[in-house]
Residue frames as qw, qx, qy, qz and C-alpha x, y, z in Angstrom:
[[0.285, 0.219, -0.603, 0.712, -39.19, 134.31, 30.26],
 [0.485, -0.477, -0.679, 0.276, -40.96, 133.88, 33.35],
 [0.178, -0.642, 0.182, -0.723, -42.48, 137.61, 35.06],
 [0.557, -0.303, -0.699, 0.331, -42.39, 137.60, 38.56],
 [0.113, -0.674, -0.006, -0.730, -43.66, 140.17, 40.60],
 [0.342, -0.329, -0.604, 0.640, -42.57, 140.93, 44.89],
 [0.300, -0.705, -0.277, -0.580, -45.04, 142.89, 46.64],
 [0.486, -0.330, -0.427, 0.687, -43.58, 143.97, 50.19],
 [0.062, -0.874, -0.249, -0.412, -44.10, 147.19, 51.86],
 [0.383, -0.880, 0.241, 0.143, -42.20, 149.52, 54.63],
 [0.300, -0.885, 0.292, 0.202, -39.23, 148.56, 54.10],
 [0.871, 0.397, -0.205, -0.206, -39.34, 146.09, 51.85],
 [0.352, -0.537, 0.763, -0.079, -36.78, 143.69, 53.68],
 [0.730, 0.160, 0.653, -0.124, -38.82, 140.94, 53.16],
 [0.875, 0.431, 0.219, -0.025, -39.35, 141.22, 49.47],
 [0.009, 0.804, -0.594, -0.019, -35.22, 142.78, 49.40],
 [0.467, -0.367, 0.803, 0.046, -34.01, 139.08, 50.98],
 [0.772, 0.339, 0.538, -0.026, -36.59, 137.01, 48.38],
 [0.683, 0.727, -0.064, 0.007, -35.24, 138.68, 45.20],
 [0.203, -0.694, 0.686, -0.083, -31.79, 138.53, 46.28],
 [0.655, 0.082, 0.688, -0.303, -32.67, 134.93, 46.87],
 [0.689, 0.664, 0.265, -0.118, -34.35, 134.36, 43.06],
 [0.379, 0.896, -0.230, -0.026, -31.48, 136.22, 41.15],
 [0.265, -0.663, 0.694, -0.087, -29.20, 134.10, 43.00],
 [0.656, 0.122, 0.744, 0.021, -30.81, 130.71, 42.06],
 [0.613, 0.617, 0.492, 0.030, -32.15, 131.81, 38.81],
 [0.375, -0.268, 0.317, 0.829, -30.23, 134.86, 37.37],
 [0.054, 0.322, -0.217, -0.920, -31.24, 136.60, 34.74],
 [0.065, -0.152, -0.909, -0.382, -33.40, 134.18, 33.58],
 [0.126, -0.750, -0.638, -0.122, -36.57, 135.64, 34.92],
 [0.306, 0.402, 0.177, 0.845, -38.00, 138.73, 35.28],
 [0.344, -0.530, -0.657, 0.412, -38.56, 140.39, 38.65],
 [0.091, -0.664, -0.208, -0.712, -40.76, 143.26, 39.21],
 [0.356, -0.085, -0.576, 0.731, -40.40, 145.13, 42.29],
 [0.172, -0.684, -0.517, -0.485, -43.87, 146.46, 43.67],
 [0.232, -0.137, -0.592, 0.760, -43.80, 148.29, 47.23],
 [0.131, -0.842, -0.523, -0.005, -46.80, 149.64, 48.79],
 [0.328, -0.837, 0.156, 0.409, -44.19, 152.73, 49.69],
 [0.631, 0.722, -0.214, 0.184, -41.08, 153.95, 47.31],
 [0.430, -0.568, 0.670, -0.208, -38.80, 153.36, 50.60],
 [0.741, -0.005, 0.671, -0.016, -39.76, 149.34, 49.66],
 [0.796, 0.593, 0.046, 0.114, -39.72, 149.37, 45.71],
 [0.312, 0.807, -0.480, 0.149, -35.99, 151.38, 46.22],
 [0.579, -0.377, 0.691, -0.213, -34.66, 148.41, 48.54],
 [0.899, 0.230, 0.373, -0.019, -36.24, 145.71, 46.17],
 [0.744, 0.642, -0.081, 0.170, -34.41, 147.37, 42.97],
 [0.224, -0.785, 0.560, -0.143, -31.22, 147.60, 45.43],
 [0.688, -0.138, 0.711, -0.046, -31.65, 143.41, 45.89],
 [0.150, -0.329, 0.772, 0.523, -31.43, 143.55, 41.78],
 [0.493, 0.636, 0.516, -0.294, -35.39, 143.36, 40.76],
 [0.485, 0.440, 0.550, 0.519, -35.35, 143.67, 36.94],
 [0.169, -0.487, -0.287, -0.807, -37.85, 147.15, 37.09],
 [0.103, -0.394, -0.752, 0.519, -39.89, 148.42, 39.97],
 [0.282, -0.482, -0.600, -0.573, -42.77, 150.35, 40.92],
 [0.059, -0.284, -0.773, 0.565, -44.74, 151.61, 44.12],
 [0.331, 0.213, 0.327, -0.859, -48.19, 152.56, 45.05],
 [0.506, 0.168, 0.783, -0.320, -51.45, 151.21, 44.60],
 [0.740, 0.505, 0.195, -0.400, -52.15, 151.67, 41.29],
 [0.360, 0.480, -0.798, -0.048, -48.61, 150.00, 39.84],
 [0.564, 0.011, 0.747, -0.351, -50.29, 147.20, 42.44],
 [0.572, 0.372, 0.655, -0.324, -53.48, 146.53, 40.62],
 [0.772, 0.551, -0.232, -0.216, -52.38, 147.18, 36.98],
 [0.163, 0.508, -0.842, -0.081, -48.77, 144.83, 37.22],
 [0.448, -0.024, 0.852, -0.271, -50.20, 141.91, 39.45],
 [0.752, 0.490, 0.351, -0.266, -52.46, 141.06, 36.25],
 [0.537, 0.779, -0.265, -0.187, -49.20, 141.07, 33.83],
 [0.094, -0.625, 0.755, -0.176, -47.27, 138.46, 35.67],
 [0.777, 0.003, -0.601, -0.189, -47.16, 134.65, 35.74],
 [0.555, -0.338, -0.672, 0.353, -46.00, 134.49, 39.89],
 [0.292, -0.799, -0.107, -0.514, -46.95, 136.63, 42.67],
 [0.684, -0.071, -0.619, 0.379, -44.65, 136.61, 45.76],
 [0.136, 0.535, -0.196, 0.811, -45.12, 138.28, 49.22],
 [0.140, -0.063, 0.698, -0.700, -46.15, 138.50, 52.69],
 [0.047, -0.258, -0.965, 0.014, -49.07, 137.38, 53.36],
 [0.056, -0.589, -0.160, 0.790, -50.37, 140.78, 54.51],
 [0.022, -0.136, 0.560, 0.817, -50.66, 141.56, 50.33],
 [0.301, -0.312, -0.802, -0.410, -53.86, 139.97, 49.91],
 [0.289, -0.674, -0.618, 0.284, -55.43, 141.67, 53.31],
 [0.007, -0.845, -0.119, -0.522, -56.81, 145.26, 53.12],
 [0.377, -0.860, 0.026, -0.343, -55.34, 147.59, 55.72],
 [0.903, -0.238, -0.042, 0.354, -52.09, 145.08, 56.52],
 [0.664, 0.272, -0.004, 0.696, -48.82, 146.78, 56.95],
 [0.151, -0.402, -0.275, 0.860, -49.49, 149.05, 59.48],
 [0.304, 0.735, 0.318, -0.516, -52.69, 150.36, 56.80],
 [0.151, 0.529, -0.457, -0.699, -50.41, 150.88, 53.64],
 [0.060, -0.072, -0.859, -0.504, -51.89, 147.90, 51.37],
 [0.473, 0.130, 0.329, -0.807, -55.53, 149.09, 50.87],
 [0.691, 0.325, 0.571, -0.301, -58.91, 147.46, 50.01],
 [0.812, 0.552, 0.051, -0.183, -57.61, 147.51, 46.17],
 [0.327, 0.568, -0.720, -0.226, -54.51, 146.30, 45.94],
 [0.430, -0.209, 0.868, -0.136, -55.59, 143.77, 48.18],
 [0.478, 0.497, 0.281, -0.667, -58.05, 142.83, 45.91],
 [0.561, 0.688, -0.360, -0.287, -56.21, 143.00, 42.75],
 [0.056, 0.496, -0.866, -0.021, -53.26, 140.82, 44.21],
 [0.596, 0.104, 0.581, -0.544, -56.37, 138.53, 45.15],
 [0.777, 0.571, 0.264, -0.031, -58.10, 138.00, 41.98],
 [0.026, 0.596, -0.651, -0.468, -54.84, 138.03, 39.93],
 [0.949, 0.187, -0.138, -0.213, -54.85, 135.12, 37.40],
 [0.266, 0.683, -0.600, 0.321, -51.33, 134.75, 38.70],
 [0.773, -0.460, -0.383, 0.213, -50.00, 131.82, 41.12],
 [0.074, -0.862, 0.136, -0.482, -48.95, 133.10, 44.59],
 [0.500, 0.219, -0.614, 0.571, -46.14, 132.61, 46.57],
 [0.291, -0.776, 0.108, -0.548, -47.25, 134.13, 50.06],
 [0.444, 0.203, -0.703, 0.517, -44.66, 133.82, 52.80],
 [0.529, -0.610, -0.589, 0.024, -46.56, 133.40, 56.64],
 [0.297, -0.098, -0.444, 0.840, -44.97, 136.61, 58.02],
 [0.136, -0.731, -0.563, -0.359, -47.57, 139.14, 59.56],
 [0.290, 0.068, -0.554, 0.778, -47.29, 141.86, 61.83],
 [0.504, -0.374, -0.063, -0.776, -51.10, 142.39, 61.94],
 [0.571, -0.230, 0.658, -0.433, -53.25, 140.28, 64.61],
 [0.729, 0.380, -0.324, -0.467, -53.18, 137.08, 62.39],
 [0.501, -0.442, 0.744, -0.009, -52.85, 133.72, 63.11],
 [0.661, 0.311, -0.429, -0.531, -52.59, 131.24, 60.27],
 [0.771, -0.289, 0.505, -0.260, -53.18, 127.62, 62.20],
 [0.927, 0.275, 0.229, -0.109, -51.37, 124.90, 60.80],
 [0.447, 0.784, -0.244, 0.354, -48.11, 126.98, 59.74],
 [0.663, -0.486, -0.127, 0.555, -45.13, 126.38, 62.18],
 [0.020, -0.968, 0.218, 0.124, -43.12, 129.98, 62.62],
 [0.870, -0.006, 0.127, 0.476, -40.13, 129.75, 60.84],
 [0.293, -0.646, 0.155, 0.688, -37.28, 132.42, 60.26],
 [0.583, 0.722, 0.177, -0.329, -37.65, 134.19, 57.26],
 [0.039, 0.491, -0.785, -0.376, -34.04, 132.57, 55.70],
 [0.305, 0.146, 0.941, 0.005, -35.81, 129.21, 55.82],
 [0.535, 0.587, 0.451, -0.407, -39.19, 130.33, 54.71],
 [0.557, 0.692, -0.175, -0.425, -37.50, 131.71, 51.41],
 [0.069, -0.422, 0.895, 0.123, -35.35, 128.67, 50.90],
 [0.458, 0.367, 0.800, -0.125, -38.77, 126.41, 51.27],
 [0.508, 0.638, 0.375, -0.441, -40.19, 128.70, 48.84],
 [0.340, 0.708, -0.454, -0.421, -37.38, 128.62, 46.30],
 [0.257, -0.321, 0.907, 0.093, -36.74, 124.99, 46.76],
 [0.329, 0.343, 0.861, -0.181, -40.08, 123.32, 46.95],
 [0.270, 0.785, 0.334, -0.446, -42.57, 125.74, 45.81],
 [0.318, 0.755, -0.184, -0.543, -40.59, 128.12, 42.87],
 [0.041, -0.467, 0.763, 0.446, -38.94, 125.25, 41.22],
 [0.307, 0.219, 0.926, -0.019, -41.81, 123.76, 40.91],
 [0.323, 0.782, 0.279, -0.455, -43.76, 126.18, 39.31],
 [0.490, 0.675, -0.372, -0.407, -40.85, 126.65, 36.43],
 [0.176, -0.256, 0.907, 0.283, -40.16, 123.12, 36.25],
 [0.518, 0.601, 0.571, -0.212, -44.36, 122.55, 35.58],
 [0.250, 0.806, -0.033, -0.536, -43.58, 125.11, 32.71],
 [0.035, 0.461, -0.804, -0.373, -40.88, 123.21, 31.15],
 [0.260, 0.004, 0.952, 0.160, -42.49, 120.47, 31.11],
 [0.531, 0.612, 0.554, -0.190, -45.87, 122.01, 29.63],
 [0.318, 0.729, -0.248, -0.553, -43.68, 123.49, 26.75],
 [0.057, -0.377, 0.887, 0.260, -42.18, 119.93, 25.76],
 [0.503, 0.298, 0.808, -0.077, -45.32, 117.60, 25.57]]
């Protein structure tokens, strides 16, 4: 079974709508971990039906190395994003994971990411479950059959 692991913080909306979102396309078949930089965001994620959760940085930087996807704001992978709550080591950890990452273009720090049209975050997790996650467990299937 596929691990997945959301990483969201304050309020964990964002990673609340994406697992919602997963559990709907995929059910039970995979296995979402709910990380929050805050326990306000990990209790939201395991509200949206996250397998198990977690918060704080050091359920960050030991889970994000036990998982096969990584999904979340973009913010995850920058020190000091989220208004300060994801620090110089989770960013770090979610960084050098050996895990692939999902990261959705939302930011509320001063970040532009050129090249990315702004899109509402229903669409963004629809591109990322269409395009992006089914590809990732159809690659799987198809490297368990050859």
């Amino acid at each position: 079974m596929k691990k997945i692991c959301v990483i969201d913080g304050q309020g964990g909306g964002i990673g609340s709508a994406v697992i919602r979102k997963i559990k709907e396309v995929f059910a039970e078949n995979v296995e979402i971990m709910a990380l929050g930089t805050n326990a306000i965001a990990t209790a939201q994620m395991l509200k949206s039906r996250a397998n198990r959760g977690a918060s704080g940085e050091n359920a960050i930087v030991r889970t994000v190395n036990q998982v096969d996807l990584i999904i979340g704001p973009i913010g995850i992978i920058m020190a000091h994003s989220m208004m300060g709550e994801v620090t110089p080591k989770m960013a770090e950890a979610v960084a050098g994971s050996p895990a692939a990452k999902l990261l959705l273009p939302l930011s509320q720090d001063n970040i532009r990411i050129i090249g990315v049209s702004a899109s509402p975050l229903p669409h963004l997790i629809e591109e990322l479950i269409e395009k992006h996650l089914n590809i990732e467990f159809l690659k799987k299937e198809v490297d368990c059959h050859v």
